[in-house]
N, C-alpha and C positions, 0 to 999 in steps of 0.2 A: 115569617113567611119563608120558606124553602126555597132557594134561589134553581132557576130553570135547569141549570145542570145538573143539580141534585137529583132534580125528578127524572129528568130524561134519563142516568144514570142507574137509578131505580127500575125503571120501565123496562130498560134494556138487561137487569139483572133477569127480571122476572123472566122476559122472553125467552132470555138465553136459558134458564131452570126449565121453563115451559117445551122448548126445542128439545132439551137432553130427555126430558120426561117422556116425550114421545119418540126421540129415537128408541128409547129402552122400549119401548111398548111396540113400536115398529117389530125390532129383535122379534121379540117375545111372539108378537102374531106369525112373523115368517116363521120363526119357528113352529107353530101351532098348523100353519098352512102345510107344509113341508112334511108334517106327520100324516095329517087328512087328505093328502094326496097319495099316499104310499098305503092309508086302510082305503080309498077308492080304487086305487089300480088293484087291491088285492081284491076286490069286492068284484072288482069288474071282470079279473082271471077268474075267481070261483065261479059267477055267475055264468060265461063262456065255457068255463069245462062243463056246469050243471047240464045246461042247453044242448053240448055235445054227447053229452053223456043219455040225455032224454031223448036227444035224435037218433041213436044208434036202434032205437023200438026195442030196448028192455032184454036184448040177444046177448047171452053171458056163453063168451066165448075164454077160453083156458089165453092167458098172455103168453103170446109168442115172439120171441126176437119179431119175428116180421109184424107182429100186431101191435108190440112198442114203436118199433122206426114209423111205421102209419100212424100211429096216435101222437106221437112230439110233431110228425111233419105239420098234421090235422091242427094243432096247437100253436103252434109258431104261425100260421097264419092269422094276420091280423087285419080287421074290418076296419074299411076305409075310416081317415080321422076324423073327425070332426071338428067346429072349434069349439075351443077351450078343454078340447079332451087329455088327457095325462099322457108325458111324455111319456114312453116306453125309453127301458134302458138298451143301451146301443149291445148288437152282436154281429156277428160276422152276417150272417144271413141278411139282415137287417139295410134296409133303403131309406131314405131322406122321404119317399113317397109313402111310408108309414107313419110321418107326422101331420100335424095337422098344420095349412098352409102357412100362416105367421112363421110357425118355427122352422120350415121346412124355408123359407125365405131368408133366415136367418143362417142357419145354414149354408144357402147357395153360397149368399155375401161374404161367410166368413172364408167358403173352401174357392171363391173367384178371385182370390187374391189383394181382395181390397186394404190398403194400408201392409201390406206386403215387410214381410221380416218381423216387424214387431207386433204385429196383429192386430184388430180393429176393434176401436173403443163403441161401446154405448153411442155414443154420440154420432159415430160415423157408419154405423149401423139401422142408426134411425132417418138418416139424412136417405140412405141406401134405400130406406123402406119407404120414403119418402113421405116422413111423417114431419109435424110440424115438431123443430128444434124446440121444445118446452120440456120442464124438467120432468114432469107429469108424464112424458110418450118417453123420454127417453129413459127414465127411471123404466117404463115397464118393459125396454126393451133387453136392458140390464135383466131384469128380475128371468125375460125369457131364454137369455144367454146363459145365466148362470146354470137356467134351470137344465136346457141342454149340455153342459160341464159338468154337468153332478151326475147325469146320464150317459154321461159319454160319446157324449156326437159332435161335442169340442173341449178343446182345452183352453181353461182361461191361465193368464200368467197373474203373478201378483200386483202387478200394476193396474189390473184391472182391465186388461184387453184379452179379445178372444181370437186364438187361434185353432186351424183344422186339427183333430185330435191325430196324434202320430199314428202311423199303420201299423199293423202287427205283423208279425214276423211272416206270417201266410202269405200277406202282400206285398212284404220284400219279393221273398221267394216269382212270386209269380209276377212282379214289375221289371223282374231283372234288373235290377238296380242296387246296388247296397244299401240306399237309404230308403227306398220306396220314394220319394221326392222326385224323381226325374233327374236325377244325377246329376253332371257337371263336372268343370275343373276344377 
């Protein structure tokens, strides 16, 4: 007979083999999601130019500098979000009020200064969002933060917190400030 902590030792190999298996698999799906987001957002720009292009009634005019700068404006507008709709990537042009609201909430929290200097974790983001502190909400609030990092509407550091994504030089310029930050001593 196999003495109890033999078993229990056993049990907790397997779990532990079982854990690593589905992180790998975890990987593997964000990976797979992260692709099928990026052929929907393109499905969804084609679809948007098609639509634009059928509203126009079929009138084939010669492209003119002035009929380029109208059709990018025409294009860069983007229809209110909805949820769970794909993040768009950040540009100058571009507003927090082009997201859809979760993300756009994520956002406020990260640019209100919450946890201030070293940026704010998953966890303090969900607390923000005032969702119940379980790994399950705050795991998907990671996943929404990341996902705004990789688009540019924040920066995460490598400790795993998010901070506002630094300004570009346009909004130096125009904050009067060296750093864009509100200056100081």
């Amino acid at each position: 007979m196999a003495s109890v902590m033999g078993l229990l030792e056993e049990r907790e190999a397997a779990a532990r083999v079982r854990a690593e298996e589905l992180r790998v698999e975890m990987e593997r799906v964000a990976v797979e999601l992260a692709d099928a987001e990026e052929v929907l957002e393109r499905r969804v720009i084609a679809r948007t130019e098609l639509a634009e292009a059928l509203a126009g009634g079929g009138e084939e005019t010669p492209a003119s500098p002035a009929g380029v700068r109208e059709a990018s404006a025409v294009s860069e507008k983007a229809p209110a979000p909805v949820a769970g709709s794909v993040v768009p990537r950040w540009h100058e042009a571009a507003t927090v009020n082009s997201l859809a609201v979760d993300y756009r909430r994520i956002v406020e929290l990260v640019e209100s200064g919450a946890g201030v200097g070293e940026g704010v974790s998953a966890k303090q983001l969900a607390a923000g969002l005032q969702l119940e502190l379980v790994p399950g909400k705050i795991e998907g609030v990671r996943s929404k933060a990341r996902r705004l990092a990789e688009r540019g509407w924040l920066a995460a550091s490598p400790t795993g917190r998010f901070t506002p994504r630094e300004p570009t030089p346009a909004a130096h310029a125009s904050s009067g400030m060296p750093s864009g930050r509100g200056g100081g001593s």
